[in-house]
N, C-alpha and C positions, 0 to 999 in steps of 0.2 A: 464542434469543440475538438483542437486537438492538444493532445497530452503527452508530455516528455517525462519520462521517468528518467533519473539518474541518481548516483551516487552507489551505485555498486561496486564490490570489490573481492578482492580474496582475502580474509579474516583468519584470525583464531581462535579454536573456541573459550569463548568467556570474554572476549572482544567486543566493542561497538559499532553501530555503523548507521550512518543516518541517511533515507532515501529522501529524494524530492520531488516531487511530480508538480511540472509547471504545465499550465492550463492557460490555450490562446485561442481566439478563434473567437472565441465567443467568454461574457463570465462566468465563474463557474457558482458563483457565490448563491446562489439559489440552489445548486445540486448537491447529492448528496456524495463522498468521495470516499473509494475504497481501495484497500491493497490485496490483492491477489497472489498466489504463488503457484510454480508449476515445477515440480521437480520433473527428473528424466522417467519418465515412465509410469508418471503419473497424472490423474486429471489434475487441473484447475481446483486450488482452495482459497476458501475467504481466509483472509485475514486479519483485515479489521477495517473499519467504516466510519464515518464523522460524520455527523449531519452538516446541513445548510447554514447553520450558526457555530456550528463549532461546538456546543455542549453535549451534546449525544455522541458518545462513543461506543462500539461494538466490537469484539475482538473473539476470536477461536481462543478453545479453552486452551489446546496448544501455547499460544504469545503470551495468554495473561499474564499479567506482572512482570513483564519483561519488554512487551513491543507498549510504544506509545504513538498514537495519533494527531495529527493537529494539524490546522491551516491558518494560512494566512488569507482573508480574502482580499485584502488590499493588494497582497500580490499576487494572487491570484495563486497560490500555491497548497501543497498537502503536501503533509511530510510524515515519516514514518520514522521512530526513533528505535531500533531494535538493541535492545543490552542482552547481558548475559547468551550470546550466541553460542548454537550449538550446529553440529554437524549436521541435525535432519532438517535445519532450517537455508540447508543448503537448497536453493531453485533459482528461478528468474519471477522475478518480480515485477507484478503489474500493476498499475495506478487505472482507475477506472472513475468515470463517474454519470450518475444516473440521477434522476427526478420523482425515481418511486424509494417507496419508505422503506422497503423491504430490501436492508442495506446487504443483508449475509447472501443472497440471490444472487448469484456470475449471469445467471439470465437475466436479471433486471435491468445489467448495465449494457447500453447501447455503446457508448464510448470510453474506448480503450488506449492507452500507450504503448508502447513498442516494448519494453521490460526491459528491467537490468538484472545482471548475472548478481546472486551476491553467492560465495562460493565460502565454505567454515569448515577448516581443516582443524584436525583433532590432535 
C-alpha cells in the first residue's frame, strides 16, 4: 500500500484546511485509516481514525469538535477536514493505515505516507 498525503498549507488561526490521503498499490477499503501528527520536537500523535466502512470514527480529545474524518472507498481516499485551527495544531501530517482495530496505536500501522506540512500562524 502506498499513501500520498497532501493538502497542506500555511493557514491562520481559526482557518480551514482539508488533507487528503490517496491510497494505491493496493485497496485500502478493508483497513482501517488514520492521521497522525508530529510537531518539531515532538513524538508522533494520533489524531484521528475511521474504520473499514467509514462509520467508526476515533479522534484525540485535542481535535474533538473541530477535525473531521472520512473516506471515500470508491476512491480509494481519507480525508481529514480540520476547522477552527490553531497554532499548536501546527506539525506535519501523516496518513497511515492498518488492519488491526486498535486505530489510536502509531504502532499498529505498518503503512505510512510521506506527511504534509500544515503550518497555523496566530
Amino acid at each position: 500500500v502506498q499513501l500520498q498525503a497532501s493538502g497542506g498549507g500555511l493557514v491562520q488561526a481559526g482557518d480551514s484546511l482539508r488533507l487528503s490521503c490517496a491510497a494505491s498499490g493496493r485497496t485500502v477499503s478493508w483497513h482501517g485509516m488514520g492521521w497522525f501528527r508530529q510537531a518539531p520536537g515532538k513524538e508522533r500523535e494520533f489524531v484521528a481514525a475511521v474504520g473499514w466502512s467509514g462509520s467508526a470514527t476515533y479522534y484525540a480529545d485535542s481535535v474533538k469538535g473541530r477535525f473531521t474524518i472520512s473516506r471515500d472507498n470508491a476512491k480509494n481516499t481519507v480525508y481529514l477536514q480540520m476547522n477552527s485551527l490553531k497554532p499548536e495544531d501546527t506539525a506535519v501530517y501523516y496518513c497511515a493505515a492498518t488492519q488491526s482495530g486498535r486505530y489510536t496505536l502509531r504502532s499498529e500501522y505498518p503503512f505510512w505516507g510521506q506527511g504534509t506540512l500544515v503550518t497555523v500562524s496566530s
